[in-house]
C-alpha positions in Angstrom: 146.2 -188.3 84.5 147.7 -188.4 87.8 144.8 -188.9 89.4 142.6 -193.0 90.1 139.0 -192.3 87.9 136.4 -195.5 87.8 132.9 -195.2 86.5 129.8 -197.9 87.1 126.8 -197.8 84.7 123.6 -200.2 83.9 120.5 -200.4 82.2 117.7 -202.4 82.5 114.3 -203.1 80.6 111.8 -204.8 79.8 107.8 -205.5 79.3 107.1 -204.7 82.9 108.4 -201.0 82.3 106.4 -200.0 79.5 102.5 -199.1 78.3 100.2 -201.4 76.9 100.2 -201.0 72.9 97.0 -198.7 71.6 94.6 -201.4 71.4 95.1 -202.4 74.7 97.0 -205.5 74.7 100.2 -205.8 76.7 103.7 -205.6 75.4 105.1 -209.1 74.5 107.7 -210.7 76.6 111.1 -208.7 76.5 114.2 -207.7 78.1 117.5 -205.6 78.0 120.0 -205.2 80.0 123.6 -203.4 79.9 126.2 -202.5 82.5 130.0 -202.1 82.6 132.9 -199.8 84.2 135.8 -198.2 84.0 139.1 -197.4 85.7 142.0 -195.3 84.9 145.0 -194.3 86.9 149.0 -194.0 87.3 151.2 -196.9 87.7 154.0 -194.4 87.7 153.5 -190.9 88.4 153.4 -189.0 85.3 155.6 -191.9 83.2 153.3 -195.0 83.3 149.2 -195.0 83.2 146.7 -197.7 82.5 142.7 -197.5 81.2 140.6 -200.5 81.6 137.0 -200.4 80.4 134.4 -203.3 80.1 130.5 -203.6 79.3 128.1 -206.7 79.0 124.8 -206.6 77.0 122.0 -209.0 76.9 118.7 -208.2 74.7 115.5 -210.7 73.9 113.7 -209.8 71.4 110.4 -210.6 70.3 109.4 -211.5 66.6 106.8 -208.7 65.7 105.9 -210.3 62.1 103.4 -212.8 60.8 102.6 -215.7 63.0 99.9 -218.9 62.2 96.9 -218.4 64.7 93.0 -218.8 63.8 92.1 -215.7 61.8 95.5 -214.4 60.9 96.4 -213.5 57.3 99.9 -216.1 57.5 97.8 -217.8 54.6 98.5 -221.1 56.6 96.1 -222.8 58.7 97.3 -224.3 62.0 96.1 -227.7 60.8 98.7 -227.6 57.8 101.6 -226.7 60.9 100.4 -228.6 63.2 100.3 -232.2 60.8 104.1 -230.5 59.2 105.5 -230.8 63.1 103.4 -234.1 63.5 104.6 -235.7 61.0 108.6 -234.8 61.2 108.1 -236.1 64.8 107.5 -239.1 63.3 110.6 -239.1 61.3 112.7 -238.0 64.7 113.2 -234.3 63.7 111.8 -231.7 65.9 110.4 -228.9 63.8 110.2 -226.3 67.1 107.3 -224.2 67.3 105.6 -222.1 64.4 104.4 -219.9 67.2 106.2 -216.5 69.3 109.8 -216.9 69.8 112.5 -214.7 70.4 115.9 -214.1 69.3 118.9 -213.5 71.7 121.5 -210.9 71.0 124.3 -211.3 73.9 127.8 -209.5 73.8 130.7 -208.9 75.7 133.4 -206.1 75.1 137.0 -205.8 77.5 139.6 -203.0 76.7 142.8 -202.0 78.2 145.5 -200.1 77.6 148.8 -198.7 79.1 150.6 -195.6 78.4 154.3 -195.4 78.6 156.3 -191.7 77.9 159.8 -192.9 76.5 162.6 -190.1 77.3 161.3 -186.8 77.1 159.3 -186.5 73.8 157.9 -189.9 73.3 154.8 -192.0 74.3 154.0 -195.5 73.6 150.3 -197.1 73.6 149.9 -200.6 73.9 146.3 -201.6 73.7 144.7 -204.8 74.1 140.5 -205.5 72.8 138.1 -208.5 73.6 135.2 -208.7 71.6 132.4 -211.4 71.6 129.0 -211.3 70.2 126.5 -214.7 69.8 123.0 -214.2 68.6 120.5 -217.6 68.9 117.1 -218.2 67.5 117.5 -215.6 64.3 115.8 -216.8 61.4 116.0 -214.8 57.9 114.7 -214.7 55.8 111.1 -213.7 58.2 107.9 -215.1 58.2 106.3 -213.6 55.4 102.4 -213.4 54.8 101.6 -216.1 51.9 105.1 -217.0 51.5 108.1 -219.3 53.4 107.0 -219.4 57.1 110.4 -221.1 59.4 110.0 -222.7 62.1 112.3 -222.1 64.4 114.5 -225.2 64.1 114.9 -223.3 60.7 116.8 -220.7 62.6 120.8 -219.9 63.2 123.2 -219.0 65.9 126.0 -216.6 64.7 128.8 -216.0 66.5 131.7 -214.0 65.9 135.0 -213.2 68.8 137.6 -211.3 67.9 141.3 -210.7 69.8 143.4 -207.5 68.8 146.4 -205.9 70.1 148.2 -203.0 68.9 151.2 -200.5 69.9 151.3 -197.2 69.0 154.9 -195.2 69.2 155.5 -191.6 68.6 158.2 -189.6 68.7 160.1 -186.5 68.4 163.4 -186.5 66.5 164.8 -183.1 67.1 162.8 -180.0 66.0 161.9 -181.2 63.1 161.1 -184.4 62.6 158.4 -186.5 64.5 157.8 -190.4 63.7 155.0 -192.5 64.4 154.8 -196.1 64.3 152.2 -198.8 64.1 151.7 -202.5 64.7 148.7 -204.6 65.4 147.8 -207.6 65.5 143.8 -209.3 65.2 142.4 -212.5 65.2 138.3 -213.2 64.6 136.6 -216.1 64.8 133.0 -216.3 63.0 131.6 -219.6 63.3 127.6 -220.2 62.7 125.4 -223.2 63.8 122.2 -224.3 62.6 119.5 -225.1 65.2 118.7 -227.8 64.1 120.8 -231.3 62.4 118.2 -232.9 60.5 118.1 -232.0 56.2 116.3 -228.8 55.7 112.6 -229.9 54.6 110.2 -227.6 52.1 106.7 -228.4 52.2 104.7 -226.2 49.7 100.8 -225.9 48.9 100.4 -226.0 52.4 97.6 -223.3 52.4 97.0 -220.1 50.1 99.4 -220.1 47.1 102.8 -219.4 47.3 103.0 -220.6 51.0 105.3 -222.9 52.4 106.2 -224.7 55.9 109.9 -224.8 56.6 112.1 -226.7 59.1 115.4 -228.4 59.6 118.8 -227.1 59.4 119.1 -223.8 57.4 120.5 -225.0 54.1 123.4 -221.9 54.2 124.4 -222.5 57.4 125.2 -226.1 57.7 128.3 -225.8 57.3 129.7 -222.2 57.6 132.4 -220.5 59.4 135.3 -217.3 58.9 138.5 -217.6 60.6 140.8 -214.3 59.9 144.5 -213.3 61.2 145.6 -209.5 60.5 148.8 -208.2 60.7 150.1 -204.4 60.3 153.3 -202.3 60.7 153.0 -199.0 59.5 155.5 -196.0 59.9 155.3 -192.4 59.2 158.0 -189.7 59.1 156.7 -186.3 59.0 159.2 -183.1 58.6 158.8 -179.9 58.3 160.8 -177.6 55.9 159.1 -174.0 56.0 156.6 -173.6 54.2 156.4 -177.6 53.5 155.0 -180.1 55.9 156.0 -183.4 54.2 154.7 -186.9 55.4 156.5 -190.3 54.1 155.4 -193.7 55.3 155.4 -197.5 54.7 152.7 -200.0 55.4 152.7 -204.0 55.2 149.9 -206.0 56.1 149.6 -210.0 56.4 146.0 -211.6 56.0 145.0 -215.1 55.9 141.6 -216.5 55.9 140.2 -220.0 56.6 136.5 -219.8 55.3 134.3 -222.7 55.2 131.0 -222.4 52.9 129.1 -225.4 51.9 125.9 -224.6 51.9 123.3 -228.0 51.9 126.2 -229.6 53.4 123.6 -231.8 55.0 121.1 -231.8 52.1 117.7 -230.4 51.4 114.4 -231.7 50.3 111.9 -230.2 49.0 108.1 -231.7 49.0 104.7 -230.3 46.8 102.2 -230.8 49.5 101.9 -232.8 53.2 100.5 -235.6 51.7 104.2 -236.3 50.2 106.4 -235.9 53.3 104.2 -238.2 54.8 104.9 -240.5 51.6 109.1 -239.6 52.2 108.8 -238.4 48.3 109.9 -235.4 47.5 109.8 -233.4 44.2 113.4 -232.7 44.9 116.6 -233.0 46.7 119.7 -230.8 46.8 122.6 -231.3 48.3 127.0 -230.7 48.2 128.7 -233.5 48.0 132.4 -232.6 49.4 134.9 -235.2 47.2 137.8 -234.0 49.8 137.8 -233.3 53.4 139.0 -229.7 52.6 136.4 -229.1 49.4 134.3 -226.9 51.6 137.2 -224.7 52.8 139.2 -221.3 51.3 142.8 -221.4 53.2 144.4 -218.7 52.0 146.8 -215.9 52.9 147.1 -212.0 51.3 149.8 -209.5 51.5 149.7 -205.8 51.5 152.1 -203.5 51.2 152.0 -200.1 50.8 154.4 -196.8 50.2 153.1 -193.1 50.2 154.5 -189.6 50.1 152.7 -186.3 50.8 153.6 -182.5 51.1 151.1 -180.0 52.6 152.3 -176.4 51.1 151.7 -173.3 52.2 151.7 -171.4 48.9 151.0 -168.0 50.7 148.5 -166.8 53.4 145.5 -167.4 51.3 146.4 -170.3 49.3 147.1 -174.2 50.4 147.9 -176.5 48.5 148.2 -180.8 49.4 150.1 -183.2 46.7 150.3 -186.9 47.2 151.3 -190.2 45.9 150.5 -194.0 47.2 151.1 -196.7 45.8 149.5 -200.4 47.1 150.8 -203.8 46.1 148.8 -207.1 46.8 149.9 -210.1 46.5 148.3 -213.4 46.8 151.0 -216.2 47.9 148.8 -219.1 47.3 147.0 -221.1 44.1 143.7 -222.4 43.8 143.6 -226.1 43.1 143.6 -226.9 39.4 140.8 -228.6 37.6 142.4 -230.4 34.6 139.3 -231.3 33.5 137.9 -227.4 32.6 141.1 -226.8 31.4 141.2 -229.4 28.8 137.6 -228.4 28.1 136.7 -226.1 25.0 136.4 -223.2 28.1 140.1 -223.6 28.5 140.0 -222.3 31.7 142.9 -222.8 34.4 141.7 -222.2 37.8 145.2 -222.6 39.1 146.0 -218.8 37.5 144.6 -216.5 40.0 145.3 -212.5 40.4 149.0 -211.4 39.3 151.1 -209.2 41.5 150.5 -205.5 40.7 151.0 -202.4 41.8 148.4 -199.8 41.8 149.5 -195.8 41.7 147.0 -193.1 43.4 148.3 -189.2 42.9 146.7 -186.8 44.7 146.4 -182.8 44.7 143.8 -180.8 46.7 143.6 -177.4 47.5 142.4 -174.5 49.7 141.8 -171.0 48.9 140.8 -168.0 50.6 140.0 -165.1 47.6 139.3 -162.6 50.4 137.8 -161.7 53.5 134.0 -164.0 53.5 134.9 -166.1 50.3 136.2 -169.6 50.3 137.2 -172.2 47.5 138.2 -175.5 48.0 138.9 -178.6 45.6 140.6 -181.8 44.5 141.1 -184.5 42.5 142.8 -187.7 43.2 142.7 -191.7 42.6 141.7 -193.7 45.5 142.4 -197.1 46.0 139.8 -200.2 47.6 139.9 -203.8 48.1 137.0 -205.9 47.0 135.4 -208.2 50.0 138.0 -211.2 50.5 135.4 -213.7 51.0 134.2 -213.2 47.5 137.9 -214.0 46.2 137.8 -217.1 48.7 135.2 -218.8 46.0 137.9 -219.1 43.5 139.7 -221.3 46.0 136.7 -223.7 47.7 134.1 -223.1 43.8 137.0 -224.8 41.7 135.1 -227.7 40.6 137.6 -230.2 41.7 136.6 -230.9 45.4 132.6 -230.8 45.5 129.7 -231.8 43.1 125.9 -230.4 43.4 123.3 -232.9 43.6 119.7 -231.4 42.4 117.8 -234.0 41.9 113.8 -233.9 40.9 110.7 -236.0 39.8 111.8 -239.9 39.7 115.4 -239.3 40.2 114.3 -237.8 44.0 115.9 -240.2 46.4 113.2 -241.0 49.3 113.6 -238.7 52.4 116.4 -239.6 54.9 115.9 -237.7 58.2 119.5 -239.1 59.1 122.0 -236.4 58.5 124.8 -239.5 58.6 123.4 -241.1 56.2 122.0 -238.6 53.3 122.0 -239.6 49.8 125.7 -239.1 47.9 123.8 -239.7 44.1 120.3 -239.2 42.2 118.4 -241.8 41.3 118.9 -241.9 38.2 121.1 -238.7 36.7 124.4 -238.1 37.4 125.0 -235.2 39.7 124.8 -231.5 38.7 128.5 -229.9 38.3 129.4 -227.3 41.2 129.6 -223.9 40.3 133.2 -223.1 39.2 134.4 -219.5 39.9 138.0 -218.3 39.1 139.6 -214.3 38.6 141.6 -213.8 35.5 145.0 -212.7 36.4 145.1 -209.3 35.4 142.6 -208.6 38.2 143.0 -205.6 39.8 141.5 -204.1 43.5 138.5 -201.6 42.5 140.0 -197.5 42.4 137.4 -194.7 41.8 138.7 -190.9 40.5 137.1 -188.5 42.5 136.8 -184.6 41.6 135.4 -182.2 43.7 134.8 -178.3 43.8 133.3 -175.8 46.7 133.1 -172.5 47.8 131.3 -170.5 50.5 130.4 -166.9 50.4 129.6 -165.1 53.7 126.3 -163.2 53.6 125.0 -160.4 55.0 122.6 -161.4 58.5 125.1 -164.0 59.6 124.4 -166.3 56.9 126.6 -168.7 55.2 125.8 -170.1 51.3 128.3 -173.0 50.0 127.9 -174.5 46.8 129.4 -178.3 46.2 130.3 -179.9 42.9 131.6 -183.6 43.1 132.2 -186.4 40.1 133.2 -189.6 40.6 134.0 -192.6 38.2 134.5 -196.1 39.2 137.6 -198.1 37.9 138.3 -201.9 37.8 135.1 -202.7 39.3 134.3 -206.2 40.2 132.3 -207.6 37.0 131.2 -211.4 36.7 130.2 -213.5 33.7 129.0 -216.9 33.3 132.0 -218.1 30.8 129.6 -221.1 30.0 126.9 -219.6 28.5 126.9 -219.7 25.0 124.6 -216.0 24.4 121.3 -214.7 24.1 119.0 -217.4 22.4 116.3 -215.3 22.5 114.0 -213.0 24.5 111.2 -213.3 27.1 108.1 -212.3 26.3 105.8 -210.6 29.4 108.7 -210.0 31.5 109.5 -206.5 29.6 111.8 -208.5 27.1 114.2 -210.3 29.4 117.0 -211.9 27.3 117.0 -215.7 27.4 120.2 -217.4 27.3 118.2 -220.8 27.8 114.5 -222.4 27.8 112.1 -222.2 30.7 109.7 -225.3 30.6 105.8 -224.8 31.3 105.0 -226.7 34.3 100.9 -227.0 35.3 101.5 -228.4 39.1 100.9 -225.8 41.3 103.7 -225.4 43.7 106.4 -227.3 41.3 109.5 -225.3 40.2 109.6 -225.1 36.0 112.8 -226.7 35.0 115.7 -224.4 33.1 117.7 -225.3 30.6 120.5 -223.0 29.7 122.3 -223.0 26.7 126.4 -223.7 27.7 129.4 -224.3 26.2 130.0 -227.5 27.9 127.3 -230.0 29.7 129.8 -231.0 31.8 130.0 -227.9 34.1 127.6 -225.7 35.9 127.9 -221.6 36.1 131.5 -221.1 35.7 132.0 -217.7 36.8 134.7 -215.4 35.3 135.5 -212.3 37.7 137.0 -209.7 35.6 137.3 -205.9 35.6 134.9 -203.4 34.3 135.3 -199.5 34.7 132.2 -197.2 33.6 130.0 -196.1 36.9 129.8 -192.5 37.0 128.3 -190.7 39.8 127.3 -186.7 39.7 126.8 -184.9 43.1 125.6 -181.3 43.3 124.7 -179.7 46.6 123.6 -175.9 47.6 122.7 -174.5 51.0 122.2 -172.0 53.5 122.7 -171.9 56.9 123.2 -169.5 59.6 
């Protein structure tokens, strides 16, 4: 408007303001706090008018689970935690505390905008979004009861800040015609930092079974991070010819994505009982072993485009009818690295292929009937068009089996612990290093569509009362569906676990605490899981819903 408008607002909390709990006891440490504005006004009387808008939010919360104290049902007595942070002290490595922490959720949002009418029938948005958000001291999974209890140099800090801009422009081309176009532009960073730099240590058999003390650097986040940029133009043309509405448009989108996952970048080791790490022999170490600086990272780009047509038709006063087409093209400009080595295998399989270029059609037709005066039917069918998550499709560039190797080494060949995380073992003691995981897409991959069917009507009733009855069906097509291309088949079948096909052996192991080794049955030795991402269509979904409401 014309007119200068600002708003104030904050919130405050914490344990200060509330009850005690039931028993008695006081609320545990807490706070929250939120607070922002706004202001809106001309620049130019009724030609030229900005919005800004910002808000800040800090909370602390308190873990409410499990924690180790005399008499609590943790399953871990505070001697076993207090000799596991003893002892890593030793080593250097602060553990943290076993006890009450809390994790801290702080974020940050900043929008403005400026609106701009162009002659005498247009207006053009230009809008401009800050987003930041950093959470420290989360650990997942929780302390459980008789299970993995973190300590909280087991925890993470995620972080994630993302920049957008887009302009909006809409116009009226005569009396008939009206455009509207689109462009954006978005940036996000997503990086996530361990609490701690030391190898992530397992102690097990550390009180009642199943129990275990953990510390160090989470294994998945020592080395993981998401770095996007989005692009989008879009235009639609809408005219109107009597009786038809019809909508035409175009859209192109640019992506690219620099994601770094290396989980145990650092290493992990893994110990049967306290008496070991005070030894420095564990049952086991695991840890990625990058071969190239960039093994760890997925740098790749994605482009979108799509074209779409629609005609809203006003068959008569009772009867609507909408028909539509879009089609959507991906393509992917870049090419995993080949691995000659699987290729000259007897898998024969050429990372370097990735998803084709293909376009993907989606018709459309729904309509809207009114049989007479209190009785409605409405219904469609159509194909619909998704895109599977782009950081699953980023393993087929960093999982090529090329750039990284997987050491999992137990028993004997366990190297002795290194709390240095400069200088952690690159080699078992005495067995070669466990192939990475290789995943790769066949090239006839195509984004997941689901046909969707639907049917309704509502009757008026007498008493003001309204009954509708809903019919819907929908069945998935080119779903995502992932094979281990490595396995040979089923070698057999479990026996008191319902039947559970074997596709390997499962050794019998009498140490309490100690993992049973597997031994599946592959193709080749030489590779790990080597994951083939293919199509599958066959979920079906049946939806029925009657009510009654007045």
């Amino acid at each position: 408007t014309n007119d200068v408008h600002g708003s104030l607002f904050g919130f405050f909390e914490n344990q200060s303001l509330v009850g005690d709990n039931p028993n008695g006891t006081h609320a545990p440490r807490f706070d929250t706090y939120q607070y922002g504005g706004s202001l809106g006004g001309p620049i130019v009387r009724d030609r030229v008018h900005y919005f800004v808008a910002a808000e800040l939010r800090h909370r602390a919360t308190p873990f409410g689970g499990p924690e180790i104290a005399p008499g609590s049902s943790v399953g871990i007595p505070v001697d076993s935690a207090n000799r596991f942070a003893s002892l890593l002290r030793q080593y250097g490595i602060d553990a943290g505390s076993y006890g009450p922490f809390s994790t801290i959720a702080d974020a940050a949002n900043v929008f403005g905008k400026l609106s701009v009418a162009t002659a005498a029938s247009g207006l053009l948005d230009l809008s401009v979004t800050y987003a930041h958000g950093a959470t420290t001291d989360s650990i997942a999974p929780a302390r459980a009861a008789n299970g993995d209890y973190r300590l909280t140099s087991a925890g993470f800090s995620p972080n994630a800040t993302t920049w957008s801009t887009r302009a909006r422009w809409t116009t009226l081309l005569g009396r008939r015609f009206s455009n509207e176009a689109l462009v954006g532009v978005s940036s996000t960073d997503e990086p996530r930092t361990a609490a701690s730099g030391a190898p992530a240590v397992f102690v097990s058999n550390v009180g009642n079974a199943g129990t275990r003390l953990i510390a160090g650097a989470d294994p998945s986040s020592q080395r993981l991070g998401l770095h996007q940029r989005w692009t989008e133009l879009t235009d639609n043309l809408t005219a109107a010819f009597g009786a038809h509405t019809v909508t035409v448009g175009a859209q192109a989108e640019l992506l690219h994505f620099s994601f770094s996952n290396f989980s145990s970048a650092i290493g992990q080791y893994q110990f049967l009982n306290l008496d070991s790490l005070a030894a420095g022999r564990p049952s086991r170490f695991i840890r990625n072993v990058a071969l190239d600086p960039d093994a760890a990272t997925a740098d790749f780009g994605v482009g979108i485009g799509g074209l779409y047509a629609q005609d809203a038709w006003r068959v008569t006063d009772a009867l609507r009818a909408t028909v539509g087409l879009r089609l959507d093209l991906m393509h992917f400009p870049d090419q995993p690295h080949a691995n000659p080595t699987l290729l000259a295998s007897p898998l024969a399989v050429n990372t370097a292929q990735f998803i084709g270029t293909s376009v993907l059609a989606s018709p459309r037709l729904a309509l809207d009937w009114t049989v007479r005066d209190g009785t409605h039917v409405r219904g469609g069918v159509g194909l619909f068009t998704g895109r599977d998550p782009f950081s699953w499709l980023a393993f087929a560039y960093s999982n090529t089996g090329t750039g990284a190797q997987l050491l999992n080494c137990s028993g004997a060949d366990a190297p002795d612990f290194d709390p240095d995380p400069r200088s952690q073992p690159t080699s078992c003691g005495g067995s070669a290093a466990s192939a990475a995981s290789v995943s790769y897409f066949v090239p006839s991959f195509k984004m997941p569509q689901s046909l969707k069917t639907s049917l309704g009507a509502d009757q008026r009733l007498p008493w003001g009362m309204v009954a509708s009855l809903d019919l819907s069906y929908v069945h998935g097509l080119n779903s995502l569906y992932i094979t281990d291309a490595n396995l040979t088949g089923p070698v057999g079948r479990l026996s008191g676990e319902g039947g559970r096909v074997l596709y390997g052996a499962i050794a019998a192991t009498s140490t309490k605490g100690a993992v049973p080794s597997v031994t599946p049955s592959v193709v080749s030795t030489s590779f790990g899981p080597v994951l083939r991402n293919a199509n599958h269509s066959g979920d079906r979904t049946y939806l029925a819903t009657a009510q009654v409401q007045k």
